[in-house]
C-alpha positions in Angstrom: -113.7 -128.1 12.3 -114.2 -130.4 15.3 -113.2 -133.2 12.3 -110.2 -131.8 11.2 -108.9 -131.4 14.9 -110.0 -134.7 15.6 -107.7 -135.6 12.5 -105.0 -134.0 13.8 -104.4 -134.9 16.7 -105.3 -138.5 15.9 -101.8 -137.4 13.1 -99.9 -136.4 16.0 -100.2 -139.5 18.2 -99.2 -141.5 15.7 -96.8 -144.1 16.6 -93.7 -145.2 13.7 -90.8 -147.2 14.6 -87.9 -145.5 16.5 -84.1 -146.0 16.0 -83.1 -145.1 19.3 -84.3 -144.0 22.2 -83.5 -140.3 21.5 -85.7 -140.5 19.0 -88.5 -141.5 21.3 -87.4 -138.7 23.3 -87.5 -136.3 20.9 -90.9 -137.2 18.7 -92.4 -136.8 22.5 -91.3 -133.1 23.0 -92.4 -132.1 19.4 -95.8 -133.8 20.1 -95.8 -132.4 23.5 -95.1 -128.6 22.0 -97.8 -129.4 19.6 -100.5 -130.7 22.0 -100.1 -127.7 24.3 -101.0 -125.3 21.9 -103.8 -127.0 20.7 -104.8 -127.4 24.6 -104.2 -123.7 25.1 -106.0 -122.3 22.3 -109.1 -124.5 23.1 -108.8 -123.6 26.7 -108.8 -119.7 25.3 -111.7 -120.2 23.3 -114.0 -121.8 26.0 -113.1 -118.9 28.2 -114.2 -116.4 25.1 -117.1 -118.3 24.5 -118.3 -118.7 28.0 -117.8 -114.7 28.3 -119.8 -113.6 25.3 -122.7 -116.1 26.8 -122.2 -114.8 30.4 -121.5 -118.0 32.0 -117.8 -116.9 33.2 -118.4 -116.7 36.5 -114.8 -115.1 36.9 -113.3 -112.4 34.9 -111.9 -113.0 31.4 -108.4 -111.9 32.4 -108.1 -114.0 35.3 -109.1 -116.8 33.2 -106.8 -115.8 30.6 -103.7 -116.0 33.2 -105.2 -119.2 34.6 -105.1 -121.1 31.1 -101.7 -119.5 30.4 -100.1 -120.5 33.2 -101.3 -123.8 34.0 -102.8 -125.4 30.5 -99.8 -125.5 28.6 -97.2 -126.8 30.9 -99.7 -129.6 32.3 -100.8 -130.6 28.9 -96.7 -130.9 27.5 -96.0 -132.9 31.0 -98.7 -135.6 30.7 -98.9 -135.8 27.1 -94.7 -135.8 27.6 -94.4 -138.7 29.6 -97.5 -140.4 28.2 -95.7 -140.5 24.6 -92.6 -141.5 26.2 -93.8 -144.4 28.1 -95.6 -145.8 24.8 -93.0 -144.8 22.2 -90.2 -147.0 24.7 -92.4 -149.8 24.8 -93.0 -149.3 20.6 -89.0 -149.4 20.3 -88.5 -152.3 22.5 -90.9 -154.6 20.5 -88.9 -153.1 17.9 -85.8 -154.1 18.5 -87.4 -157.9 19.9 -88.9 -158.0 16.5 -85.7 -157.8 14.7 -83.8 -159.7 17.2 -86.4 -162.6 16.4 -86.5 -161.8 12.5 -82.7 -162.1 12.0 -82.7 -165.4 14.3 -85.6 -166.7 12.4 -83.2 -166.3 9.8 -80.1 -167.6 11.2 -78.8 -170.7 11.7 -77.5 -170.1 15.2 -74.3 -172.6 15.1 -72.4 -171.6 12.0 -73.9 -167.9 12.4 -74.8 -168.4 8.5 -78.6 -167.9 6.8 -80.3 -170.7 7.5 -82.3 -172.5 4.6 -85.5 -170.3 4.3 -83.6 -167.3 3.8 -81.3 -168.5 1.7 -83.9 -169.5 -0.4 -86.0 -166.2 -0.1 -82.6 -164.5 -0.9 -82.1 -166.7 -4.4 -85.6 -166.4 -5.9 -85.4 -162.9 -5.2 -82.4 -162.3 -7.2 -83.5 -161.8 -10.9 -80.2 -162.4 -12.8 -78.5 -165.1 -13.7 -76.6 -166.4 -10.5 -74.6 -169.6 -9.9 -75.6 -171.6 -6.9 -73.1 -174.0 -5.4 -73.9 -177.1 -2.7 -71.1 -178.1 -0.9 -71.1 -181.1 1.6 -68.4 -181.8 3.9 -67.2 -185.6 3.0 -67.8 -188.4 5.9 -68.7 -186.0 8.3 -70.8 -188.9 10.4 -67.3 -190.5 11.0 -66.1 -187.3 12.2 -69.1 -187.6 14.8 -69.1 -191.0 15.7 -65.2 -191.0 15.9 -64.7 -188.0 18.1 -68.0 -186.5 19.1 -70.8 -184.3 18.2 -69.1 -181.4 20.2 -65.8 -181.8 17.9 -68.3 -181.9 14.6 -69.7 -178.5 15.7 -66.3 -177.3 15.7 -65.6 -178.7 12.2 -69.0 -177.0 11.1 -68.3 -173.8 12.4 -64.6 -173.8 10.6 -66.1 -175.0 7.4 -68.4 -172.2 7.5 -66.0 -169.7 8.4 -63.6 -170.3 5.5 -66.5 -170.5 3.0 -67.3 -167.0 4.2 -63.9 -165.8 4.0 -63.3 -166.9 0.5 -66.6 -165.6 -1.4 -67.1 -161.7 -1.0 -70.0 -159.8 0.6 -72.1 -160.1 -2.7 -72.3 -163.7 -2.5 -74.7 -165.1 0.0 -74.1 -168.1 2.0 -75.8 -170.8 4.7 -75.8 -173.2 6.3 -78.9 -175.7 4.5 -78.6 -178.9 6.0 -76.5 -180.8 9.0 -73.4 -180.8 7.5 -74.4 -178.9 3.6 -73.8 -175.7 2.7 -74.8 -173.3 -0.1 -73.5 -170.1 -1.7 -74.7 -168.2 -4.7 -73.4 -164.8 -6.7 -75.7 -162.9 -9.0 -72.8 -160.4 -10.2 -69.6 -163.2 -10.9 -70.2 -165.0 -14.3 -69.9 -168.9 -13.9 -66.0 -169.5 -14.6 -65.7 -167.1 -11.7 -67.7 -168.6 -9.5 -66.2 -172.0 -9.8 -63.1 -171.0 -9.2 -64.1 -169.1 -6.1 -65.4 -172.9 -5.2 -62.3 -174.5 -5.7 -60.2 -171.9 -4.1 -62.3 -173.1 -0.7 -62.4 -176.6 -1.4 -58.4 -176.1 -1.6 -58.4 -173.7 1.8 -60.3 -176.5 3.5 -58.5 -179.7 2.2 -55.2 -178.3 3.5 -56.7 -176.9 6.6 -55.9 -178.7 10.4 -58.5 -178.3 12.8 -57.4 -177.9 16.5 -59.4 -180.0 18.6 -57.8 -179.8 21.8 -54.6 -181.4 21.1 -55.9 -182.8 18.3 -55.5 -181.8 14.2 -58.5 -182.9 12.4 -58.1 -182.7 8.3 -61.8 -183.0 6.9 -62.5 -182.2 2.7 -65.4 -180.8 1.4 -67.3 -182.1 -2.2 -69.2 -179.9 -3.7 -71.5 -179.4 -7.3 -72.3 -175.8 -8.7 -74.6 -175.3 -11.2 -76.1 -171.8 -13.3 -79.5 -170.5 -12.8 -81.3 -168.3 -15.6 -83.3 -165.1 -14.2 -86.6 -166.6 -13.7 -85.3 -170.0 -12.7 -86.0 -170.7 -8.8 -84.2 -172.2 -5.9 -85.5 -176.0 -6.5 -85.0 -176.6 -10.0 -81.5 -174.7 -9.8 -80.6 -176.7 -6.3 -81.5 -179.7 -8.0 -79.0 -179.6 -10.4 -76.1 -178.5 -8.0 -76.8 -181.5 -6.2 -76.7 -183.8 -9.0 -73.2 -182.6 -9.8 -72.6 -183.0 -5.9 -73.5 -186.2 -5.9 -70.9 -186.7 -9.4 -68.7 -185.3 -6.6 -68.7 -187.5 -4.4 -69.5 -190.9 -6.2 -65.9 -189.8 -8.9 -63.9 -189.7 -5.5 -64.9 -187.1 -3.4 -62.6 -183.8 -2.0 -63.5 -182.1 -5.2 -66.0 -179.0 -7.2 -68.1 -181.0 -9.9 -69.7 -178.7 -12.4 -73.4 -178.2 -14.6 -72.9 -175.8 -17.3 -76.5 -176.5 -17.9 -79.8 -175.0 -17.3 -81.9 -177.5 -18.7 -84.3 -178.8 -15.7 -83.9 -182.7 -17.5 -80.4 -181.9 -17.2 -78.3 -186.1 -15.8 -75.0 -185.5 -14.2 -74.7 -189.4 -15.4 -74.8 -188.6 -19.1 -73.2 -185.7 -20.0 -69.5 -184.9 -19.7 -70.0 -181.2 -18.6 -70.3 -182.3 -15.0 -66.4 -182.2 -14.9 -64.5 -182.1 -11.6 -61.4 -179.4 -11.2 -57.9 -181.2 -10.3 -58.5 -183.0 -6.8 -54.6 -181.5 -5.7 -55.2 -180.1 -2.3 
């Protein structure tokens, strides 16, 4: 008996994660109701047994209005508050927890994933997917020329319009300084692409205000397929050898692997084939 109380109470004070505060709130009056019955019956049956051993040294009524008046309402109060006070504290580590899980996870200056999620988001997809790099083209001129501030900017636009272009099934970051990624596990490959040149296009023809200035900047970028059980690297490897066919057959323009073969060269096979460079 004493066991299965012990069990149960140990049950009741249990602490989960909260959603909101009314939660806490309300988890601390249901443990509270709980508590104080448990508290009064045990108080009863003290009284009951101290009677039948002659021990009470008051009568059994009186201590039957004692523990009904007072045992209860004490036991919901403290228990009450004490459940509060703990369950706040429980949701406000909460809440800092997933504050510092989705900024682990974020890279703070486009507002994209950053790298590591991005890449536990793409092995955890198990269907085929297409993964595209893109790489915005002399972006260390765009810093040396007019400032790190003003290639923040440029960053922050690039990203914006990548985001704007691919839907909410596709996933995209942010994976390098001025390199980007995207992958879709639901669009077939053709789809994809085009998706990728549609942004390329949207960027290329794009003016930047920076202060009273228009920057123009073009993006280069390689996509390549990825089978189910094929990973980040050995896909990312392959969308950067078309990136880098990209940018060495002119730059400002989608270069594509149709390939899944891991010995896959950009250099040797014809499939890596850039869309029209038009902006």
């Amino acid at each position: 008996m004493i066991r299965v109380t012990r069990d149960w109470v140990i049950k009741q004070l249990l602490f989960a994660e909260f959603d909101s505060y009314r939660d806490v709130v309300r988890k601390a009056v249901w443990v509270g109701f709980k508590l104080s019955l448990l508290a009064y019956a045990l108080n009863v049956c003290a009284h009951l047994l101290l009677d039948w051993s002659g021990l009470l040294p008051y009568s059994l009524s009186s201590a039957l209005v004692i523990a009904t008046v007072l045992t209860p309402p004490i036991t919901f109060i403290l228990s009450g508050i004490a459940y509060v006070a703990v369950g706040l504290a429980i949701h406000d580590l909460g809440v800092s927890r997933a504050k510092l899980e989705r900024l682990s996870r974020t890279d703070m200056l486009s507002g994209l994933l950053n790298r590591r999620a991005f890449l536990e988001a793409f092995d955890e997809c198990h269907r085929e997917k297409s993964l595209m790099v893109i790489d915005i083209d002399h972006f260390k001129r765009v810093n040396d020329s007019c400032g790190h501030l003003v290639g923040d900017e440029v960053i922050i636009e690039v990203a914006s319009m990548i985001t704007s272009v691919f839907d909410g099934e596709s996933v995209c970051a942010r994976i390098g300084g001025e390199e980007f990624a995207v992958f879709n596990g639901s669009l077939n490959f053709a789809e994809f692409a085009a998706l990728g040149e549609i942004t390329r296009r949207q960027i290329a023809a794009k003016r930047i205000r920076v202060g009273n200035t228009a920057l123009g900047v073009t993006v280069s970028g390689g996509v390549a397929r990825a089978l189910p059980a094929q990973k980040f690297g050995e896909t990312f490897s392959r969308a950067d050898k078309a990136l880098y066919a990209a940018k060495t057959r002119g730059r400002n323009r989608i270069a594509l692997c149709y390939e899944t073969d891991q010995g896959y060269d950009a250099d040797e096979d014809e499939s890596y084939a850039p869309t029209s460079n038009a902006a």
